[in-house]
C-alpha positions in Angstrom: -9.2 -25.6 -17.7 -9.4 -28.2 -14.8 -6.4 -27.3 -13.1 -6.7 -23.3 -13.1 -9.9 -24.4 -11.3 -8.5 -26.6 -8.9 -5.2 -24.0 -7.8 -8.0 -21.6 -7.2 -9.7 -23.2 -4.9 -6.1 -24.0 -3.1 -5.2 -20.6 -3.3 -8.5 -18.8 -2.4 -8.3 -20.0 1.4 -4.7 -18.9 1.7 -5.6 -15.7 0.6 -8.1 -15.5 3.2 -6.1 -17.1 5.9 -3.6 -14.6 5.5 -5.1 -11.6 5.2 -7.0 -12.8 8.4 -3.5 -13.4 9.9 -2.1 -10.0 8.9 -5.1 -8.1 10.0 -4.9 -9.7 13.3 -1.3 -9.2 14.3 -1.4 -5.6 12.6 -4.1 -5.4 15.4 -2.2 -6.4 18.1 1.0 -3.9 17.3 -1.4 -0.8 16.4 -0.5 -0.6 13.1 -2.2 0.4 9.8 -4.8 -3.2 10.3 -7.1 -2.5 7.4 -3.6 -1.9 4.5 -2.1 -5.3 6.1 -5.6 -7.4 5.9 -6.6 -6.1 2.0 -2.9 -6.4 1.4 -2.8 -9.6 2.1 -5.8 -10.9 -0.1 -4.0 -9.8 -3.3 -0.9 -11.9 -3.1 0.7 -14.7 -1.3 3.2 -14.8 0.1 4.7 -11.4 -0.9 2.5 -9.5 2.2 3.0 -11.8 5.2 7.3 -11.9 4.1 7.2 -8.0 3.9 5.4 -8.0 7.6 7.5 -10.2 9.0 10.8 -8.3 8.2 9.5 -5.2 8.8 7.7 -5.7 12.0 8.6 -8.6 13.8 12.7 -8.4 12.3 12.4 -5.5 14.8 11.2 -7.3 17.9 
């Protein structure tokens, strides 16, 4: 029980971080912001590999 604890609060600030990250750069490239930023508190990594390759792949 200790150590689901512990991963979650590892994991929680990811979360955050990345969904912070996502909705940012969506920002900057006028794309769909709010999808990336919830997107990216469900998951990690999955959302910030799928915008990398599809928007910055491009660049």
């Amino acid at each position: 029980m200790n150590k689901k604890r512990n991963t979650a609060w590892l994991l929680v600030p990811l979360l955050l971080l990345q969904a912070w990250w996502l909705y940012r750069e969506a920002e900057k490239q006028g794309k769909a912001k709010w999808k990336w930023g919830l997107w990216g508190l469900t998951q990690f990594p999955t959302p910030a590999v799928a915008f990398y390759v599809i928007h910055k792949w491009k660049e």
